[in-house]
mmCIF entry with sequence, helices, sheets and N, C-alpha, C, O atoms, coordinates in Angstrom:
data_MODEL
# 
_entry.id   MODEL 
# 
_entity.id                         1 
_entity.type                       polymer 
_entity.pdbx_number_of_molecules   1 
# 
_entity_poly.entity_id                      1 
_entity_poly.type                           'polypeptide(L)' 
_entity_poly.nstd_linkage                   no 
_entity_poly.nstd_monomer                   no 
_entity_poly.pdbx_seq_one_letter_code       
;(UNK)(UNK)(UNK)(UNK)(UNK)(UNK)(UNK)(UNK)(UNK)(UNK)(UNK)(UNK)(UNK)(UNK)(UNK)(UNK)
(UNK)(UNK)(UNK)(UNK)(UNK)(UNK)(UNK)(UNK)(UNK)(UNK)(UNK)(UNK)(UNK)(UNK)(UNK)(UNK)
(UNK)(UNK)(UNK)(UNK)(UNK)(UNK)(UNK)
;
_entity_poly.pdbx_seq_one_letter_code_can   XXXXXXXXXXXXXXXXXXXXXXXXXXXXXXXXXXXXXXX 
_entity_poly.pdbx_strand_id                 A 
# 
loop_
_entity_poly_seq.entity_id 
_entity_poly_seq.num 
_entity_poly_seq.mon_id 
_entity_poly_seq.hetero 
1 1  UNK n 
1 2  UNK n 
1 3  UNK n 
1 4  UNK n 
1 5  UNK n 
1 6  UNK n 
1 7  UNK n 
1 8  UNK n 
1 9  UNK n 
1 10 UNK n 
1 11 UNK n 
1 12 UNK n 
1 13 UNK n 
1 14 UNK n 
1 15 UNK n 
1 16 UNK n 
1 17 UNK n 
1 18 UNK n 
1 19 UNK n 
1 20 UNK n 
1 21 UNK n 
1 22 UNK n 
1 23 UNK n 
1 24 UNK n 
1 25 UNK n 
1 26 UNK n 
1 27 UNK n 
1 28 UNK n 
1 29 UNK n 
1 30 UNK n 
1 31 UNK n 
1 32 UNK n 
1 33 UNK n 
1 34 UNK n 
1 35 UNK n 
1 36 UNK n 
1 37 UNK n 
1 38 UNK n 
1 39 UNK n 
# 
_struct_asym.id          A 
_struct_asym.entity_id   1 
# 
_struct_conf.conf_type_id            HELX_P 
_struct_conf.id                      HELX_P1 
_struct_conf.pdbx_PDB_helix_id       AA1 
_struct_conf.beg_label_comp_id       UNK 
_struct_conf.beg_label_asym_id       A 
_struct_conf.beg_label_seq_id        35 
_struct_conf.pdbx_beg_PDB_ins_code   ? 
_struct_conf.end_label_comp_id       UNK 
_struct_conf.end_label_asym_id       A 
_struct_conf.end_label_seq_id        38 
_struct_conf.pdbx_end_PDB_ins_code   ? 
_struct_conf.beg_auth_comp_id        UNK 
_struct_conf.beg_auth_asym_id        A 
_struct_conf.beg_auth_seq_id         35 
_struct_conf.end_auth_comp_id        UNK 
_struct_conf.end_auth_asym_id        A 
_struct_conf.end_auth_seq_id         38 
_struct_conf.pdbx_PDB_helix_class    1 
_struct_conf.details                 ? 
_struct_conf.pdbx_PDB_helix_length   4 
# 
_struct_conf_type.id          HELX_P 
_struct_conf_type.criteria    ? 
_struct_conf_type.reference   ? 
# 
loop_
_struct_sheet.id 
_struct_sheet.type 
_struct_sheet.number_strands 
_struct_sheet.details 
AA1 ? 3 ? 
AA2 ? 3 ? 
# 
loop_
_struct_sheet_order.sheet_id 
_struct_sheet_order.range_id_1 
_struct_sheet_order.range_id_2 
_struct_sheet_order.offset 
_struct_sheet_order.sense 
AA1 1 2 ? anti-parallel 
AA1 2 3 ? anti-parallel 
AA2 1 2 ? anti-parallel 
AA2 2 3 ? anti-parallel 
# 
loop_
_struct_sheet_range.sheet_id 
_struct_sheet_range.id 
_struct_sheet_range.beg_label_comp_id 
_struct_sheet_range.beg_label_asym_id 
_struct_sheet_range.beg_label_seq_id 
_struct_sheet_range.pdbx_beg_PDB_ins_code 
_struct_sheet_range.end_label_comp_id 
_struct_sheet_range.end_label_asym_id 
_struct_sheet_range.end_label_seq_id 
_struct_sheet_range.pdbx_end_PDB_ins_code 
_struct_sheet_range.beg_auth_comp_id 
_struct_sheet_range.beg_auth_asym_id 
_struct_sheet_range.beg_auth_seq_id 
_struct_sheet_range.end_auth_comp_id 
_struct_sheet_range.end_auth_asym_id 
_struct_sheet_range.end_auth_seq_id 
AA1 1 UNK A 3  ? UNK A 9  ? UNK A 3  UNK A 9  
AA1 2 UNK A 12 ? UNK A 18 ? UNK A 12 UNK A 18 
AA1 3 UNK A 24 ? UNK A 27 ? UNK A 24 UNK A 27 
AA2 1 UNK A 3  ? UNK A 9  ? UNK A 3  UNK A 9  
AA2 2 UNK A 12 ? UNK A 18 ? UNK A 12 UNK A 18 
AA2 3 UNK A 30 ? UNK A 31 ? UNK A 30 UNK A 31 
# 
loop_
_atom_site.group_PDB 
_atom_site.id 
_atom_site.type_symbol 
_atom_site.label_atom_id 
_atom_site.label_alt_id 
_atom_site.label_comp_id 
_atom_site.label_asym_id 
_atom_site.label_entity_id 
_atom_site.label_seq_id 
_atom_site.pdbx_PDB_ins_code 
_atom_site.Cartn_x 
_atom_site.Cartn_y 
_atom_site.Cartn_z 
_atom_site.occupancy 
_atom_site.B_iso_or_equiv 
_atom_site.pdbx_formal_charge 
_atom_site.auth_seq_id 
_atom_site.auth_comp_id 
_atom_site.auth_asym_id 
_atom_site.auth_atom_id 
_atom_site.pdbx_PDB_model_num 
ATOM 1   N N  . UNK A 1 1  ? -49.864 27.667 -0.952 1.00 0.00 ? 1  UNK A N  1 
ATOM 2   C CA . UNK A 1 1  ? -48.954 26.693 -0.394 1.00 0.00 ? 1  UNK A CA 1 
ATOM 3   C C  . UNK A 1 1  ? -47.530 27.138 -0.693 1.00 0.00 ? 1  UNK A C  1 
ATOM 4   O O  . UNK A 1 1  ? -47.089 27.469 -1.794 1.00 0.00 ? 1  UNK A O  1 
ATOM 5   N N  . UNK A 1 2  ? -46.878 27.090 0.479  1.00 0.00 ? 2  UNK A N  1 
ATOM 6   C CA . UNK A 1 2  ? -45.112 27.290 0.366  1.00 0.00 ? 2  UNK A CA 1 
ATOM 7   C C  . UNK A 1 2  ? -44.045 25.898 -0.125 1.00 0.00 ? 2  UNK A C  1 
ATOM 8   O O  . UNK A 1 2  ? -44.483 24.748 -0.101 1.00 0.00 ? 2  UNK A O  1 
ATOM 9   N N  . UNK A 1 3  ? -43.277 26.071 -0.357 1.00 0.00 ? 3  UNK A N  1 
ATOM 10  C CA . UNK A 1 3  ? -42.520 24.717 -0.471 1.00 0.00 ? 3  UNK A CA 1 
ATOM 11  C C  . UNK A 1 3  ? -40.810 25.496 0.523  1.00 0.00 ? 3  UNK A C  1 
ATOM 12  O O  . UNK A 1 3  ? -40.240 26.584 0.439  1.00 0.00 ? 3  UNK A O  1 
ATOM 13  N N  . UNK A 1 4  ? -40.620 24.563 1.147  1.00 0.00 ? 4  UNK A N  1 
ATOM 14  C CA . UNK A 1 4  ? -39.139 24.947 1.691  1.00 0.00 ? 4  UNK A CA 1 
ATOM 15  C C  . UNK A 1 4  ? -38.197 24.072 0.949  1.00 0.00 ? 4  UNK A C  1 
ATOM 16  O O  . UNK A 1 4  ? -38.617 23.119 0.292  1.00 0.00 ? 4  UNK A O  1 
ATOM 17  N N  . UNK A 1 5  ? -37.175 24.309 1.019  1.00 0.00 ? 5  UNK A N  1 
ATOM 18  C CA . UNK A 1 5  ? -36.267 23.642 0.524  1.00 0.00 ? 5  UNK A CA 1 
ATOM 19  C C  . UNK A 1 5  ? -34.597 23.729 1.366  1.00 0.00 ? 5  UNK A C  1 
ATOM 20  O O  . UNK A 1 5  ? -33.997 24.795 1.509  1.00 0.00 ? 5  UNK A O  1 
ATOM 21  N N  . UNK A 1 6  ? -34.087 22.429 1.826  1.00 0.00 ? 6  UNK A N  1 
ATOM 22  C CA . UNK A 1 6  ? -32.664 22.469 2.830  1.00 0.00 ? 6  UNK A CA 1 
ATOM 23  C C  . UNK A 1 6  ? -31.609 22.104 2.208  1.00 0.00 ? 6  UNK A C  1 
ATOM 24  O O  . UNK A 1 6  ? -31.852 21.052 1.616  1.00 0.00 ? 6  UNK A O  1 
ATOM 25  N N  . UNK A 1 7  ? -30.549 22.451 2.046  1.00 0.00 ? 7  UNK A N  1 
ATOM 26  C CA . UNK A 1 7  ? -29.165 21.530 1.043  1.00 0.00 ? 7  UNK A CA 1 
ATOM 27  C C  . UNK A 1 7  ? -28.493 21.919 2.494  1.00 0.00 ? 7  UNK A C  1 
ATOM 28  O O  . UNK A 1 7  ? -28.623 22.959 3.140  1.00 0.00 ? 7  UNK A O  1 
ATOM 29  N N  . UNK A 1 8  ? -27.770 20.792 2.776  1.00 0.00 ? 8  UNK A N  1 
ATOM 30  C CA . UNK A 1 8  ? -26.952 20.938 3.924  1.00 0.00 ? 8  UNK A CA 1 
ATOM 31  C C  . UNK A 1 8  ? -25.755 20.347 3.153  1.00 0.00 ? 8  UNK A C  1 
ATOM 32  O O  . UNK A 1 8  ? -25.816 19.547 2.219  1.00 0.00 ? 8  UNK A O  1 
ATOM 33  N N  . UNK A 1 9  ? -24.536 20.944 3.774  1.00 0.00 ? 9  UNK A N  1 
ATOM 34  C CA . UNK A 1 9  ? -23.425 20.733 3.220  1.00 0.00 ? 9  UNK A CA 1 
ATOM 35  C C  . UNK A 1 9  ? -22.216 20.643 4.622  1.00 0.00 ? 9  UNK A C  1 
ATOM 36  O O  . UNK A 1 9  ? -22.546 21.186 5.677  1.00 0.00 ? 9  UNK A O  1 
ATOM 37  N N  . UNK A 1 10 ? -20.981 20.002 4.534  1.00 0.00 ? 10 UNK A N  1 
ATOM 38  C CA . UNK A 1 10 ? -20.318 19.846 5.235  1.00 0.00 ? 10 UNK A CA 1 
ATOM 39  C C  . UNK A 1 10 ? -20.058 20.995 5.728  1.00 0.00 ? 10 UNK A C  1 
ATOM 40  O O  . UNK A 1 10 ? -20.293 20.858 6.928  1.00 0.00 ? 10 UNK A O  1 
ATOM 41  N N  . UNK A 1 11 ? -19.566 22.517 5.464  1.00 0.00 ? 11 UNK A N  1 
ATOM 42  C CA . UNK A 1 11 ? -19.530 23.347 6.389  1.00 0.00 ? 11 UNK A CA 1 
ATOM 43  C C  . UNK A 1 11 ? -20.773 24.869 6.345  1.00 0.00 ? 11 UNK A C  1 
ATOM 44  O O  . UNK A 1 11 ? -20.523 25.943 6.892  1.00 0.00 ? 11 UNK A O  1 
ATOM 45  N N  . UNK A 1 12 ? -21.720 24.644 5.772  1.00 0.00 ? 12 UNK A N  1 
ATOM 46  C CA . UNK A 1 12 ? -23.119 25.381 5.552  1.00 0.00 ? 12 UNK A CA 1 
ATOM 47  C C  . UNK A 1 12 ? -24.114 24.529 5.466  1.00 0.00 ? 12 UNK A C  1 
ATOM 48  O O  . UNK A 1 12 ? -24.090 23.307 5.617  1.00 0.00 ? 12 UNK A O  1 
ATOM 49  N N  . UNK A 1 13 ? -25.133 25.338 5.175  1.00 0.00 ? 13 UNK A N  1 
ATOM 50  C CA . UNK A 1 13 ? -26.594 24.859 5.068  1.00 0.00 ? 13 UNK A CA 1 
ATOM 51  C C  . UNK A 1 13 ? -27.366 25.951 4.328  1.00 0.00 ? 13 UNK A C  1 
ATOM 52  O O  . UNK A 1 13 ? -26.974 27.103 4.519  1.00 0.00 ? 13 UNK A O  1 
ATOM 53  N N  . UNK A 1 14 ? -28.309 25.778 3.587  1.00 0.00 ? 14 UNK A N  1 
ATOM 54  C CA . UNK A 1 14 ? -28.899 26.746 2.688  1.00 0.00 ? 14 UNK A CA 1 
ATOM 55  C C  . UNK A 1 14 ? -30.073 26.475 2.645  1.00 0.00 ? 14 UNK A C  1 
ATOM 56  O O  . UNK A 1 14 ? -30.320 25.296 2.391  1.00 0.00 ? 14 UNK A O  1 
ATOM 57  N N  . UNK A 1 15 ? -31.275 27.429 2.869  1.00 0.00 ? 15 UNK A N  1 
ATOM 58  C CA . UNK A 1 15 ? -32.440 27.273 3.280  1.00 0.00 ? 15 UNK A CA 1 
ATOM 59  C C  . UNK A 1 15 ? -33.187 28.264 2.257  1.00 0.00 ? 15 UNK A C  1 
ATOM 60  O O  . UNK A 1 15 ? -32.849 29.446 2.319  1.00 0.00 ? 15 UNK A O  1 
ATOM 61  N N  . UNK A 1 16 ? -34.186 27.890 1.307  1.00 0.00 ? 16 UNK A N  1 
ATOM 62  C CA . UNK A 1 16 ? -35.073 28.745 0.759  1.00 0.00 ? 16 UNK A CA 1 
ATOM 63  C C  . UNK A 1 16 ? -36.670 28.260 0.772  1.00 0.00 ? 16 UNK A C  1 
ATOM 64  O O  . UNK A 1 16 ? -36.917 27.055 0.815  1.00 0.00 ? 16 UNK A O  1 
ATOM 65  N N  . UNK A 1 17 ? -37.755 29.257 0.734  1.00 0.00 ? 17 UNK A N  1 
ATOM 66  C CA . UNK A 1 17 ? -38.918 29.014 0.663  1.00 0.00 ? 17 UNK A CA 1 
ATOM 67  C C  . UNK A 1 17 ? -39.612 29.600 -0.619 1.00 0.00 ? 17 UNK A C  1 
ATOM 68  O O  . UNK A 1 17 ? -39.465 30.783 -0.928 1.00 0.00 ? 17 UNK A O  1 
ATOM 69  N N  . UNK A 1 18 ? -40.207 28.916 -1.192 1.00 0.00 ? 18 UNK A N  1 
ATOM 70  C CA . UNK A 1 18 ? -40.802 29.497 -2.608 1.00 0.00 ? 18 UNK A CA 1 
ATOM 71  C C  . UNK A 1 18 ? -42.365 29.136 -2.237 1.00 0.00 ? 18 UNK A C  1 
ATOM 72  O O  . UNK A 1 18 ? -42.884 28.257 -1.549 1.00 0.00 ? 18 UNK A O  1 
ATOM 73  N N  . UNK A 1 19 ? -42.839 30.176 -2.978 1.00 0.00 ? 19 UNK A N  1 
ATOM 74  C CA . UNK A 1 19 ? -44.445 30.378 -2.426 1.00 0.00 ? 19 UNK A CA 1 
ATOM 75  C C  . UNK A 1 19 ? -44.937 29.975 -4.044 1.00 0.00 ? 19 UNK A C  1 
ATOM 76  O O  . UNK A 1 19 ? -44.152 29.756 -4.967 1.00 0.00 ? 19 UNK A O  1 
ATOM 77  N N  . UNK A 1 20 ? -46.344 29.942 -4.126 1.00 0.00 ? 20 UNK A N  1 
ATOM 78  C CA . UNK A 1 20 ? -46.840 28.897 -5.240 1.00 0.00 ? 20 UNK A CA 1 
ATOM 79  C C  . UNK A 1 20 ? -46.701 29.502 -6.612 1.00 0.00 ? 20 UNK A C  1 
ATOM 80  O O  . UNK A 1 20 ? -46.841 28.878 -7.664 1.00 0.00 ? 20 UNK A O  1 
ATOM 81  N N  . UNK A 1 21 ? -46.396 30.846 -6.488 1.00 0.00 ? 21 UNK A N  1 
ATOM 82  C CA . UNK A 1 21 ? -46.888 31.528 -7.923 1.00 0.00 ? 21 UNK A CA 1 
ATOM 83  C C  . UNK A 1 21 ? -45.304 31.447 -8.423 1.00 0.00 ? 21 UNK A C  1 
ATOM 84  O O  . UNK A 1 21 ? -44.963 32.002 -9.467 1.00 0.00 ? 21 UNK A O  1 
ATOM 85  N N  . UNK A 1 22 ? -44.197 30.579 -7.442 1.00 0.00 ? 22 UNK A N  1 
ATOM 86  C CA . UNK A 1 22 ? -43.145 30.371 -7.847 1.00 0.00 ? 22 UNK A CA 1 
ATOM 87  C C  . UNK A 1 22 ? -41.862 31.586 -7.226 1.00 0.00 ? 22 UNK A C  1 
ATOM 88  O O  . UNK A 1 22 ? -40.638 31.501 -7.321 1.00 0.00 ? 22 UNK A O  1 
ATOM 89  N N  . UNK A 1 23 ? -42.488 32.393 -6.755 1.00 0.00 ? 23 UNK A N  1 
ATOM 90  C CA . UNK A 1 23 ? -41.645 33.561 -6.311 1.00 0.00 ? 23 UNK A CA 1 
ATOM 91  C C  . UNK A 1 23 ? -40.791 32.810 -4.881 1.00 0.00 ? 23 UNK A C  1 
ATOM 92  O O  . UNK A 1 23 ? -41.431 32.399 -3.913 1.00 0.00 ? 23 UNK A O  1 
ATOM 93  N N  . UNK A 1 24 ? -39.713 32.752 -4.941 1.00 0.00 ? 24 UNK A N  1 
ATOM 94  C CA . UNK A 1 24 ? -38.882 33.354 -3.844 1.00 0.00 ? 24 UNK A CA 1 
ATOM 95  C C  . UNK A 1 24 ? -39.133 34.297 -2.276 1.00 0.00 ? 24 UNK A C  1 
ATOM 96  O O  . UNK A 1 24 ? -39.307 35.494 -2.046 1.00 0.00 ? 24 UNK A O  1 
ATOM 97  N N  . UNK A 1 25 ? -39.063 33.316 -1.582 1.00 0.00 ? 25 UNK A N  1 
ATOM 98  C CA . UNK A 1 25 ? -40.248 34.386 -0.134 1.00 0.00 ? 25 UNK A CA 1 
ATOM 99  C C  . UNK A 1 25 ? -39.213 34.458 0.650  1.00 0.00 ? 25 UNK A C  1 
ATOM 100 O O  . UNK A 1 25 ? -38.954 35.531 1.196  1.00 0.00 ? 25 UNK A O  1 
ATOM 101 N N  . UNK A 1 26 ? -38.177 32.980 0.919  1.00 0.00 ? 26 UNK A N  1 
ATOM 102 C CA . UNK A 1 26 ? -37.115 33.784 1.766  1.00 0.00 ? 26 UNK A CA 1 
ATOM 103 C C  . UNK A 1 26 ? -35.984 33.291 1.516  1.00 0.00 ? 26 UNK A C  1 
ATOM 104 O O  . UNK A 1 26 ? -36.102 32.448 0.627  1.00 0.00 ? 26 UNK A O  1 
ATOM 105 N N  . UNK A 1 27 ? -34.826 33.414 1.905  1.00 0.00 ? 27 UNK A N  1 
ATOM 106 C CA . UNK A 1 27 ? -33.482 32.478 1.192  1.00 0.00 ? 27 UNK A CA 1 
ATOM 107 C C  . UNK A 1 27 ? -32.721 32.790 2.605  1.00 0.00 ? 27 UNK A C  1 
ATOM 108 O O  . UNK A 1 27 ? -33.112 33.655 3.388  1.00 0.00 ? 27 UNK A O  1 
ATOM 109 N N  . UNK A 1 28 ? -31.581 31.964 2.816  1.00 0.00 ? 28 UNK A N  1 
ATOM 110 C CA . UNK A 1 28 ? -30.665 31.748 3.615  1.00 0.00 ? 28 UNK A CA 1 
ATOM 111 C C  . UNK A 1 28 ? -29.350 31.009 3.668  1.00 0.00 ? 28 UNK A C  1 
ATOM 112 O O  . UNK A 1 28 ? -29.136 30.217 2.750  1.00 0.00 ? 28 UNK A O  1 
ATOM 113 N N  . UNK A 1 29 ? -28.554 31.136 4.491  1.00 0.00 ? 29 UNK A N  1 
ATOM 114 C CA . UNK A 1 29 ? -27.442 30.575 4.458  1.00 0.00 ? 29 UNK A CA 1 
ATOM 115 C C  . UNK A 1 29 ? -27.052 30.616 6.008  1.00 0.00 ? 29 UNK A C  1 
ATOM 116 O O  . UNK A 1 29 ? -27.291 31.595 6.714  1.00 0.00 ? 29 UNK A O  1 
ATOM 117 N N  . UNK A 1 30 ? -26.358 29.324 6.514  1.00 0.00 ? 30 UNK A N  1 
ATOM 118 C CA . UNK A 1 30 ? -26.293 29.529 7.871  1.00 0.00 ? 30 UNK A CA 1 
ATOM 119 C C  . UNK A 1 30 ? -25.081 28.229 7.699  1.00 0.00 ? 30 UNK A C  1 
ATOM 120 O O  . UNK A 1 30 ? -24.794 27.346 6.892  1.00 0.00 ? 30 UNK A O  1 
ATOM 121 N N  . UNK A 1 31 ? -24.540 28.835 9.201  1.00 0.00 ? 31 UNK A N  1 
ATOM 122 C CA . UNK A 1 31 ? -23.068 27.722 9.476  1.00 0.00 ? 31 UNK A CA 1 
ATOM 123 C C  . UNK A 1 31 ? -23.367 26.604 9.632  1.00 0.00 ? 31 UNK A C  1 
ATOM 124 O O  . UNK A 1 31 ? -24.459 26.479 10.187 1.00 0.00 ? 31 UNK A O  1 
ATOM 125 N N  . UNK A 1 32 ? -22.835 25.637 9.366  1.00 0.00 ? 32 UNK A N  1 
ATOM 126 C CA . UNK A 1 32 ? -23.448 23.992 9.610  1.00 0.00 ? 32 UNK A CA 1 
ATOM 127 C C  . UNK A 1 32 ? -22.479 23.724 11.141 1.00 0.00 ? 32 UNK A C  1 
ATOM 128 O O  . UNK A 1 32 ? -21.483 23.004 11.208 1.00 0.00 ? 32 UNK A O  1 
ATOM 129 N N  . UNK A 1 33 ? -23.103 24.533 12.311 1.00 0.00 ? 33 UNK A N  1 
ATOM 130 C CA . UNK A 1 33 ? -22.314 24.392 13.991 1.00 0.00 ? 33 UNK A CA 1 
ATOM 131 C C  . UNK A 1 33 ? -23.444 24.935 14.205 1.00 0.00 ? 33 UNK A C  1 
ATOM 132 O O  . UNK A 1 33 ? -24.320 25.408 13.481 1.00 0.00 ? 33 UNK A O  1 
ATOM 133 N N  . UNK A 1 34 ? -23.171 24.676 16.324 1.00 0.00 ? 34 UNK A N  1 
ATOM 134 C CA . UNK A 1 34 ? -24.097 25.365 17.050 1.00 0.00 ? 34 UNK A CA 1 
ATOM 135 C C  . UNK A 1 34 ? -24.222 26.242 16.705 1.00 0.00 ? 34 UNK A C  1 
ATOM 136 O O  . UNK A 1 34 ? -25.233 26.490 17.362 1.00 0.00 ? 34 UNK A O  1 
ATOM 137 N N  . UNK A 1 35 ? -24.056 27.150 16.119 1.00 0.00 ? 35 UNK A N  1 
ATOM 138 C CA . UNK A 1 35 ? -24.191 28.375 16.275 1.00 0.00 ? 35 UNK A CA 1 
ATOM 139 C C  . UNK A 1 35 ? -25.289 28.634 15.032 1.00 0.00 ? 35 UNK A C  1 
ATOM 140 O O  . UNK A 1 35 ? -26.415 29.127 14.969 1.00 0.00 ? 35 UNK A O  1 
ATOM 141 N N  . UNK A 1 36 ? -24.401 28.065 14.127 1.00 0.00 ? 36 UNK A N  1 
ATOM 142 C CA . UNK A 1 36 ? -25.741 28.116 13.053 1.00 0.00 ? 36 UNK A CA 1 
ATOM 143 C C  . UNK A 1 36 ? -27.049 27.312 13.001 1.00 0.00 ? 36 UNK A C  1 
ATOM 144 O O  . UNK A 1 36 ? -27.770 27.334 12.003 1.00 0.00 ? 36 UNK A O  1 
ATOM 145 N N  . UNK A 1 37 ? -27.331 26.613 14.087 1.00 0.00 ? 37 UNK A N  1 
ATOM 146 C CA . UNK A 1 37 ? -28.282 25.723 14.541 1.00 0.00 ? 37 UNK A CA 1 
ATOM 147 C C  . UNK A 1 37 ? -29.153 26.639 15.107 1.00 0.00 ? 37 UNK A C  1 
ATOM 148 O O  . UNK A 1 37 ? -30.295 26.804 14.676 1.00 0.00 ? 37 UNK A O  1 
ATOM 149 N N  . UNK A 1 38 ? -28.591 27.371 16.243 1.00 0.00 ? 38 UNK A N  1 
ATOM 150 C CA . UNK A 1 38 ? -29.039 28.378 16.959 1.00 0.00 ? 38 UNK A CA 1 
ATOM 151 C C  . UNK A 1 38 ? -29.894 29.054 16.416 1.00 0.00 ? 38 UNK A C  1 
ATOM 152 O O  . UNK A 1 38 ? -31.042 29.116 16.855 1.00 0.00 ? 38 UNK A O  1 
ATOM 153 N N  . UNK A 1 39 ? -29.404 29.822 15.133 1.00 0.00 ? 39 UNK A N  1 
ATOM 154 C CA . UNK A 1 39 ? -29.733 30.587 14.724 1.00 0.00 ? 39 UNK A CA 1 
ATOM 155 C C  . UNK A 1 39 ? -31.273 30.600 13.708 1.00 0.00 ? 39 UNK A C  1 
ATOM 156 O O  . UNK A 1 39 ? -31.662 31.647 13.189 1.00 0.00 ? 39 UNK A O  1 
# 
């Protein structure tokens, strides 16, 4: 089992997924606009 996790912030958003054994599977950062919606 994965767990995701979202912190949205007035001008970003930060996106990570941790898998069960606790490791780190993906991380992100994206614009809080279309564009980073898009994406």
């Amino acid at each position: 089992m994965s767990v995701v996790g979202i912190d949205i912030a007035k001008h970003s958003f930060d996106i990570a997924t941790v898998q069960a054994n606790g490791k780190h599977r993906t991380k992100g950062k994206l614009a809080n606009d279309p564009a980073g919606f898009e994406a």
